[in-house]
C-alpha positions as CSV (number, residue, x, y, z in Angstrom):
1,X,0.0,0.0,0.0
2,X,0.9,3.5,-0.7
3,X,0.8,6.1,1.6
4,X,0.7,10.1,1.7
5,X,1.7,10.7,4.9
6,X,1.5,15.0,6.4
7,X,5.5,15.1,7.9
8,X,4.3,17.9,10.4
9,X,2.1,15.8,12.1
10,X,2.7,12.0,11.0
11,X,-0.9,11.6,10.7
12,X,-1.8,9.3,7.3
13,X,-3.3,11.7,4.4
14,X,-4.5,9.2,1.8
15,X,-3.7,5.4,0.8
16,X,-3.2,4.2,-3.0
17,X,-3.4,0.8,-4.5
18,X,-0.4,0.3,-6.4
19,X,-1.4,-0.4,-10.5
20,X,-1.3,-4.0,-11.4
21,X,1.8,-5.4,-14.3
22,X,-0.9,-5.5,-16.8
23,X,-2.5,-1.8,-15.9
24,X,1.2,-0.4,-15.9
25,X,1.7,-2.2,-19.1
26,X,-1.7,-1.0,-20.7
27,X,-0.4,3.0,-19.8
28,X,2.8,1.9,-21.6
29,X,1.3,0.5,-24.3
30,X,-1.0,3.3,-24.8
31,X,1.4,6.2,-24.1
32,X,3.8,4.4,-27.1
33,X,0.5,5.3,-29.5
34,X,-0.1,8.4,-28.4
35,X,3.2,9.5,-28.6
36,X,3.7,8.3,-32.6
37,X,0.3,11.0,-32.9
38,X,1.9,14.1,-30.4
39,X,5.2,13.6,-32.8
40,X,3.6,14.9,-35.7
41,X,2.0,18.1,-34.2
42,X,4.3,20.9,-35.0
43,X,5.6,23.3,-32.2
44,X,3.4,25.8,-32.3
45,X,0.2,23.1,-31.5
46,X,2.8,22.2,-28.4
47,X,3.7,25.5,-27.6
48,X,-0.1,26.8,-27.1
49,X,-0.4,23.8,-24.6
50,X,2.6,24.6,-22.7
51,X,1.8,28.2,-22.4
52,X,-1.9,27.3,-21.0
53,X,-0.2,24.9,-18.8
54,X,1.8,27.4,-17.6
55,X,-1.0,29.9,-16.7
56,X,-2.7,27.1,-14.7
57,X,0.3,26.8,-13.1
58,X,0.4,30.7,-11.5
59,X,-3.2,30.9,-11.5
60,X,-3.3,27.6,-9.2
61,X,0.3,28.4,-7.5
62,X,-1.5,28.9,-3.8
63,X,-3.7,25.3,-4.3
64,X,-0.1,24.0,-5.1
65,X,1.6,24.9,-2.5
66,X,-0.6,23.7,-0.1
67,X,-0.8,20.3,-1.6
68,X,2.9,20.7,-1.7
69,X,3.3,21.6,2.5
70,X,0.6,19.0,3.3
71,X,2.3,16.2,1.7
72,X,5.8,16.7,2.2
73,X,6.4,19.8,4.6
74,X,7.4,22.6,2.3
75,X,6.8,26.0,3.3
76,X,4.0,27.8,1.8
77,X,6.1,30.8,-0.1
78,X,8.4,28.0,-1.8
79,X,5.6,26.1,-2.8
80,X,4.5,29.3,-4.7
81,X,7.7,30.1,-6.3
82,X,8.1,26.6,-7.4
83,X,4.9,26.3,-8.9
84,X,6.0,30.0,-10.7
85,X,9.4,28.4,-11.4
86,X,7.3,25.6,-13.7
87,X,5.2,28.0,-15.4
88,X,8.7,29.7,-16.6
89,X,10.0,26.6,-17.7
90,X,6.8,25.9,-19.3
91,X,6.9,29.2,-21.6
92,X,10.8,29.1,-22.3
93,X,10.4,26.3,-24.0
94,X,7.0,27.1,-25.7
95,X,9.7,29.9,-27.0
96,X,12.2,28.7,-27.4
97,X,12.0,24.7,-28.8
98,X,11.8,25.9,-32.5
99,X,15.4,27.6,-32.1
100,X,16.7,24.7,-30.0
101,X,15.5,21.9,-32.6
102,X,15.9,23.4,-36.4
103,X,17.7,21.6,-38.1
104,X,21.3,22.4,-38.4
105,X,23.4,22.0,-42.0
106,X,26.2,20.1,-41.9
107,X,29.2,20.4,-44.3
108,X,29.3,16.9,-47.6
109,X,30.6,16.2,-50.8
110,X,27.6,15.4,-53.6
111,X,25.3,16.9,-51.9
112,X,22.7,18.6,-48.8
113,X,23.1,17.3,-45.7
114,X,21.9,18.1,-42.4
115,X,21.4,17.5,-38.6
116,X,17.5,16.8,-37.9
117,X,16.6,16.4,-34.0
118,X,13.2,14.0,-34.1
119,X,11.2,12.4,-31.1
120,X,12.6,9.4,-29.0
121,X,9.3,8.1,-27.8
122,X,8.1,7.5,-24.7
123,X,10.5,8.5,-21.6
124,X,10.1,6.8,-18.1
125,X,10.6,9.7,-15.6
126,X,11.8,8.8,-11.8
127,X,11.6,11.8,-9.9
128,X,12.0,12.4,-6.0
129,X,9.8,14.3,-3.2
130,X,11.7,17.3,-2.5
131,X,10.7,19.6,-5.7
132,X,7.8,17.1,-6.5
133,X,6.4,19.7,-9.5
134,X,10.2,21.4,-10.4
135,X,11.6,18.2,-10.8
136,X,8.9,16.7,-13.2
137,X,8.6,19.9,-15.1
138,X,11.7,20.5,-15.9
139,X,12.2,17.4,-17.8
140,X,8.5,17.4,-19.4
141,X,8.6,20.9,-20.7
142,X,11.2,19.9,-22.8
143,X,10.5,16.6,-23.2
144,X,6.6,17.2,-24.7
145,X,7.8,20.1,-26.6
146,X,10.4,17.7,-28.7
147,X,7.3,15.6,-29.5
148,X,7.9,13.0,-26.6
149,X,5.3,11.1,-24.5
150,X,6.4,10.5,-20.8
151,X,5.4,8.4,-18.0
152,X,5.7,9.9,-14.6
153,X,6.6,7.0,-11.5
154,X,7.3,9.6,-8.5
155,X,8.4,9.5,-5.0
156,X,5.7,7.2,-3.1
157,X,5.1,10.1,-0.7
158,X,4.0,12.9,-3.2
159,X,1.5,10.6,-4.9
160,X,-1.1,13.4,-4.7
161,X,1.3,15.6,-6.2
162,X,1.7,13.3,-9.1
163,X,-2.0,13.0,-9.8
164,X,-2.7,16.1,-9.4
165,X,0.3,16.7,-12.4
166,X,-1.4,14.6,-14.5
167,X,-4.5,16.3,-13.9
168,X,-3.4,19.6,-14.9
169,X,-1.4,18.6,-17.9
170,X,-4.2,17.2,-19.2
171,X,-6.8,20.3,-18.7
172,X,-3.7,22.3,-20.5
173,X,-4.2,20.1,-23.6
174,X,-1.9,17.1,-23.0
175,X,-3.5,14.2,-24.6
176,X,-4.7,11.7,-22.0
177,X,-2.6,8.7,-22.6
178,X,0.4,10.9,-23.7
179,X,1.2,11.8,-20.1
180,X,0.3,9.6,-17.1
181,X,1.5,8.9,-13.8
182,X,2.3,5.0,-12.9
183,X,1.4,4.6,-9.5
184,X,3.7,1.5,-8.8
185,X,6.0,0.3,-5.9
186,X,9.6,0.2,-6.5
187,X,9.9,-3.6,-7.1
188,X,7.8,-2.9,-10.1
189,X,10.3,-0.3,-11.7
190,X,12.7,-2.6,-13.3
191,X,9.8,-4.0,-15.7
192,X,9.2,-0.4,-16.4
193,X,12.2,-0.2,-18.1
194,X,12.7,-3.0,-20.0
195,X,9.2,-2.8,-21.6
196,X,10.0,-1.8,-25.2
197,X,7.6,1.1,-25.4
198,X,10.2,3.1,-23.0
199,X,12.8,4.6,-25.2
200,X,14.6,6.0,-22.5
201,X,14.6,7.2,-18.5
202,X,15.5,9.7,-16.4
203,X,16.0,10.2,-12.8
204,X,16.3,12.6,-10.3
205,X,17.4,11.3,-6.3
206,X,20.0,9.7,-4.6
207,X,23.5,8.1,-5.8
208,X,22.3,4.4,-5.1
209,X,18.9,4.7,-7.0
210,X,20.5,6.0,-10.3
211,X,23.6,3.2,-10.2
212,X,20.4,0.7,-10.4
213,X,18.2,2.7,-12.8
214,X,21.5,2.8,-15.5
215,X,22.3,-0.8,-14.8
216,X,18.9,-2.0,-16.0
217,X,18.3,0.8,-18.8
218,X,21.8,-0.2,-19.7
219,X,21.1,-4.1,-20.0
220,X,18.2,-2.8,-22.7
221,X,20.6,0.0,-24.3
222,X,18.2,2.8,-23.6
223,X,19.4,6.1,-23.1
224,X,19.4,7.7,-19.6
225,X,20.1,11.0,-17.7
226,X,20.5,10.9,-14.3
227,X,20.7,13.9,-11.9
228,X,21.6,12.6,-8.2
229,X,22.9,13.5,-5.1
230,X,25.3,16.2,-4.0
231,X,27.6,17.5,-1.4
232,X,27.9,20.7,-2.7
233,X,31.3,22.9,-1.4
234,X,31.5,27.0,-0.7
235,X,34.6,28.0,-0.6
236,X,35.0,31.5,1.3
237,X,38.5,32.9,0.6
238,X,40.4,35.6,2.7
239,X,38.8,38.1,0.6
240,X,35.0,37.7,0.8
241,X,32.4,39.9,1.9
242,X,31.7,37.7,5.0
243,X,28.1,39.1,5.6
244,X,27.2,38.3,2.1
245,X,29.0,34.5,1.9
246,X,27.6,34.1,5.5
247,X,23.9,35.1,4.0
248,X,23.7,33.4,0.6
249,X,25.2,29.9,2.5
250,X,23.0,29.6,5.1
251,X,19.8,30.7,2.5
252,X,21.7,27.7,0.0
253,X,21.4,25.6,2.8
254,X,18.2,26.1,4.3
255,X,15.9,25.8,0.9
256,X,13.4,23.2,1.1
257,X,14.4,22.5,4.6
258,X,18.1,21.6,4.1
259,X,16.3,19.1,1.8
260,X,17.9,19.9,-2.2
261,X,20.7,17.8,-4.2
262,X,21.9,21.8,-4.6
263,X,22.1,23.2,-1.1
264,X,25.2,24.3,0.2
265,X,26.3,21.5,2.5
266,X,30.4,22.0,3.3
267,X,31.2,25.2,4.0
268,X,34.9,25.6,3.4
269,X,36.4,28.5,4.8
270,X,40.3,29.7,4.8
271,X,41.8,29.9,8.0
272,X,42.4,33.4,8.2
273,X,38.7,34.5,8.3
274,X,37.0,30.8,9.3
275,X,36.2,32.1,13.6
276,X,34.6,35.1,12.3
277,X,32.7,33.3,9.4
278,X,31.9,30.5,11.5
279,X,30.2,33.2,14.1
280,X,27.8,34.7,11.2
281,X,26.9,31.1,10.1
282,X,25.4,30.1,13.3
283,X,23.7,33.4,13.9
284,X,22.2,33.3,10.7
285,X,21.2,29.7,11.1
286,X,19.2,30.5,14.6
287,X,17.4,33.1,13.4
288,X,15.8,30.1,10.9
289,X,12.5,29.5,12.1
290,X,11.4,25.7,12.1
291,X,7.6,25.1,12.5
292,X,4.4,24.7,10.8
293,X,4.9,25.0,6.8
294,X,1.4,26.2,6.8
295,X,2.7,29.5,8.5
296,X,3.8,31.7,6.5
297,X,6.6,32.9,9.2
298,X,8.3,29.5,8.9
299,X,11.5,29.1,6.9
300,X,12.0,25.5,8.2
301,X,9.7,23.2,7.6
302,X,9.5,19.2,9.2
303,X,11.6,16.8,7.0
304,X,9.2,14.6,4.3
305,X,9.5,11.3,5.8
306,X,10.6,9.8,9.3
307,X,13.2,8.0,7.5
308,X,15.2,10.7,6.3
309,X,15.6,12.5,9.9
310,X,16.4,9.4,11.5
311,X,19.4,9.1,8.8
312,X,20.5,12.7,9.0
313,X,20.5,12.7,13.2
314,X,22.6,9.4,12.8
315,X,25.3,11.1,10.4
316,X,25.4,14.4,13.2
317,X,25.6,11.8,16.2
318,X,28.6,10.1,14.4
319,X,30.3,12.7,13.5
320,X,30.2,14.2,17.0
321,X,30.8,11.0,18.6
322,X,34.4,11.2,15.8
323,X,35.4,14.8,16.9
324,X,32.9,17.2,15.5
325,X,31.5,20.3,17.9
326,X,28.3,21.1,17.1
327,X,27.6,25.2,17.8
328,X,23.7,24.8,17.1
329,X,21.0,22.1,17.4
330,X,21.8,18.7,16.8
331,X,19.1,17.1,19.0
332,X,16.1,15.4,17.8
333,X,12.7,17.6,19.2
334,X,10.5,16.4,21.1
335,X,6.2,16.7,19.7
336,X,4.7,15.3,16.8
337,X,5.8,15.5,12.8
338,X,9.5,15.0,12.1
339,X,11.1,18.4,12.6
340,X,14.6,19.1,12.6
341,X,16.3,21.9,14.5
342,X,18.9,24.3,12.2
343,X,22.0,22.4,12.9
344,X,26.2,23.6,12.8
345,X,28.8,21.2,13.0
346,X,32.3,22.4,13.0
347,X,36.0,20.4,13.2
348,X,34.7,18.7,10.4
349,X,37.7,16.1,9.3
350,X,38.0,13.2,7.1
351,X,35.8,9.9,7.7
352,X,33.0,11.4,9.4
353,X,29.8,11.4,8.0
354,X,29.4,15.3,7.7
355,X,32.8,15.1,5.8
356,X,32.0,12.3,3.9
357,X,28.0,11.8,3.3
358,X,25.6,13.7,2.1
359,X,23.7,15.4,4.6
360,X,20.2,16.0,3.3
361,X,18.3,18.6,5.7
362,X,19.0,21.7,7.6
363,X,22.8,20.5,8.9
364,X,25.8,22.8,7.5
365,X,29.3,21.6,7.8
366,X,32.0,24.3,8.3
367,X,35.5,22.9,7.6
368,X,39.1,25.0,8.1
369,X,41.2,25.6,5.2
370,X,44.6,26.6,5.4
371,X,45.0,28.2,2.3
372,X,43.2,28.5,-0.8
373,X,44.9,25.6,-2.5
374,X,44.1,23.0,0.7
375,X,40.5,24.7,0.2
376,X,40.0,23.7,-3.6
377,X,41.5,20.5,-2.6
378,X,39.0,19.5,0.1
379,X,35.7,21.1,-1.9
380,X,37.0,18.2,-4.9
381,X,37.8,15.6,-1.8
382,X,34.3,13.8,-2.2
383,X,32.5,11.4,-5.0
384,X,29.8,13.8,-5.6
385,X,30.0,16.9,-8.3
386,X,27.1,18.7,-8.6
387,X,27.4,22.4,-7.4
388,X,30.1,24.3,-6.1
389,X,30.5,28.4,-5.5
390,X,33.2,30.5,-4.7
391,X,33.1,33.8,-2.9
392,X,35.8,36.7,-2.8
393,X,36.2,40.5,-3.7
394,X,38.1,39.3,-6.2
395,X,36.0,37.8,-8.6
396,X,38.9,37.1,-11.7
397,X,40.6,34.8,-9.3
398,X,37.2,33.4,-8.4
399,X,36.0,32.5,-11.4
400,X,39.1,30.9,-12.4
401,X,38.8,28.5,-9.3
402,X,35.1,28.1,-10.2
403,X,35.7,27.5,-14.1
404,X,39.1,25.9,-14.1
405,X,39.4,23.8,-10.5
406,X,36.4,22.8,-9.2
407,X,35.0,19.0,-10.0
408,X,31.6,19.9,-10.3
409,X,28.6,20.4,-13.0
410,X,28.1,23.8,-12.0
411,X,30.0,26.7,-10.5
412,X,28.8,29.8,-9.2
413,X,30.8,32.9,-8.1
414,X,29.6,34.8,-4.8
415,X,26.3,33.3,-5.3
416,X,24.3,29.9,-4.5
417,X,23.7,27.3,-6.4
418,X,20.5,27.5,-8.6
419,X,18.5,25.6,-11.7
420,X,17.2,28.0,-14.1
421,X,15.5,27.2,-17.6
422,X,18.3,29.3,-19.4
423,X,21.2,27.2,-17.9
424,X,22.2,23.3,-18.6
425,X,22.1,21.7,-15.0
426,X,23.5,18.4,-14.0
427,X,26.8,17.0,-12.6
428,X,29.7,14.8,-12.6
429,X,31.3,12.1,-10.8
430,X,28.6,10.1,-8.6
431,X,25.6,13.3,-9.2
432,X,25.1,11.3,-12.5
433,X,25.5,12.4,-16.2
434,X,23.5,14.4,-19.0
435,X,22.1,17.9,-18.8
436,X,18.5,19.5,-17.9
437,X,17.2,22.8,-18.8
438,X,18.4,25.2,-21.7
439,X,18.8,23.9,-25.2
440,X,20.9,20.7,-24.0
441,X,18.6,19.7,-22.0
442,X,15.7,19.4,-24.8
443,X,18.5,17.6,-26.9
444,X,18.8,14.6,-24.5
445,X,15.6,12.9,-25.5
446,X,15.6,13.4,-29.6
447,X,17.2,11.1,-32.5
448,X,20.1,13.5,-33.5
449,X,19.6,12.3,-37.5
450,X,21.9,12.8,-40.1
451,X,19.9,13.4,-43.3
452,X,21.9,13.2,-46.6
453,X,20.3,14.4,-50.2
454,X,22.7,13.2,-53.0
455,X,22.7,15.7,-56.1
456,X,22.3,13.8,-59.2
């Protein structure tokens, strides 16, 4: 049985049947058909019904973000900007898909030739809980502009969230069986993949999932793009404007509760200004105010599931028990829902799990760097490379650190971390491969063709 479960309170919201093989292979079967129909609609058909998807999405944005902070804790004023964040994504690719997809001529002997980007087919998406609308639009935008059909299997406990996707993409115009969401259990995934209607997958969440997810789309050759977890490093050289690196780590890191693959998690600060850096980090982190995400005071919400705060307490316990101080919070509350307290741990060192782990919630590492060399070298000391920033006065020699040293997918100088429609997005190392967002992220799910015209 599946269950959406309120974090804040622990209390059971709804229960779900999971589909049957035969139901989950009818939606496949049917999405393949509908797909081969959507494919021959030109842009501008799919550009009117992103647009009216996207004014569902801001007229709707307040309904959203209360499903959003019943079913998984967000606060209230995210849940409306990520629900605005999806109607952009919507429209810039209602824009801008024409540009990103024309075909391209391509230099031949006896003859025309050219590069044509056509349709896949039908993509499997895997998304997570902790953006549950971002996530899945940013890869359907694109995705159903190209001329692709998707199939949405998300996070068990944002299974209203999913439905009620599906439910607006079709009153934008999004044919019935083109888009649907396959309410399954996990064990059901693999078959999923290897049914031949699904050209190809993608994933967002953790390391482990997507090391599975590309072992069995691999075993069928299917394409997949996989954006996973992070551990993402600041680097705060003798030269920053402490106020503003103390203020845009601590906002980094307390989005979505601590709970985003792109949150500031090691702050790495040189030795010279780490005592005084460390200070305005834990101010700035207790004046975070955990509680209800239905008031619209709170910056902190509960985590999404029991699970996860159980994990993250374990990782600040161990660390402490290996060395760590911790400055602020670190205990589990007492009351209902599964709340966790804005948390610094300092004398960070090798092995422990704030070093080592991701830590996915409101937990921020600081860690002493003796000079800006040692500092590159522990930001690129972990198996993750998804985002990474930089701050100093000196912005030349920090964007040569961020463009030329760091091991990560993106780099951003005196400035967190962010996805925006404009911008590939993705990582390296064990945050997974491929791009989201911008023209390569469209390009991901097409059949780049070669087309040759001989001249007889």
């Amino acid at each position: 049985m599946i269950q959406s479960v309120n974090p804040a309170t622990g209390d059971t919201i709804e229960q779900y049947e999971a589909m049957s093989d035969g139901e989950i292979r009818t939606l496949v079967r049917d999405a393949s058909e509908a797909q081969k129909r959507w494919g021959r609609t030109d842009f501008e058909h799919r550009a009117g019904v992103m647009r009216e998807a996207a004014r569902l999405l801001r007229g709707r944005s307040g309904e959203l973000a209360e499903l959003m902070a019943r079913e998984m804790g967000k606060p209230l004023a995210q849940g409306v900007s990520e629900a605005e964040k999806c109607a952009w994504v919507c429209e810039y690719y209602a824009d801008k898909a024409g540009e990103f997809l024309a075909d391209e001529p391509l230099e031949a002997d006896g003859g025309r030739s050219y590069l044509a980007f056509r349709p896949m087919g039908t993509v499997l998406a895997i998304m997570p809980w902790n953006f549950p609308f971002w996530q899945l639009f940013r890869f359907a935008a694109p995705a159903l502009m190209a001329g692709n059909g998707a199939l949405l299997k998300h996070a068990e406990n944002v299974t209203r969230c999913a439905l009620r996707i599906e439910s607006l993409l079709h009153q934008a115009g999004v044919p019935g069986d083109l888009f649907r969401t396959v309410v399954a259990e996990v064990n059901q995934v693999q078959d999923i993949i290897e049914n031949p209607g699904i050209a190809a997958v993608t994933l967002t969440g953790s390391t482990r999932a997507g090391k599975a997810v590309a072992s069995q789309a691999g075993a069928t050759l299917k394409k997949t793009v996989l954006e996973l977890g992070g551990s993402d490093p600041y680097l705060v050289l003798e030269d920053a404007d402490l106020e503003m690196a103390a203020e845009t780590c601590v906002t980094s890191r307390m989005i979505n509760s601590g709970q985003s693959c792109i949150a500031a998690k090691r702050f790495i600060a040189v030795s010279s200004v780490f005592d005084a850096f460390s200070e305005l980090v834990v101010e700035k982190m207790n004046a975070q105010k955990t509680g209800d995400p239905f008031d619209e005071e709170t910056d902190v919400g509960p985590m999404a599931r029991e699970d996860l705060r159980v994990n993250l307490h374990r990782q600040v316990r161990v660390s402490r028990e290996e060395g760590a101080r911790c400055l602020l919070g670190g205990h589990l509350p007492e009351g209902r829902g599964w709340f966790y307290p804005p948390t610094v741990l300092t004398d960070v060192e090798p092995g422990m799990p704030a070093w080592e782990e991701e830590l996915f919630g409101p937990v921020a590492s600081l860690i002493r760097a003796g000079s800006e060399e040692e500092a590159v070298e522990i930001a690129n000391d972990t198996s993750y490379g998804l985002g990474a920033a930089v701050f100093s006065r000196d912005t030349a020699r920090a964007e040569e650190i961020a463009a030329n040293r760091l091991e990560a997918g993106c780099c951003f100088v005196n400035s967190f971390v962010a996805s925006d429609p404009r911008q590939p997005f993705g990582g390296v190392k064990e945050s997974g491969y491929g791009r989201e967002l911008s023209r390569e992220g469209i390009r991901e799910f097409v059949n780049r063709k070669t087309v040759f015209v001989s001249q007889q």
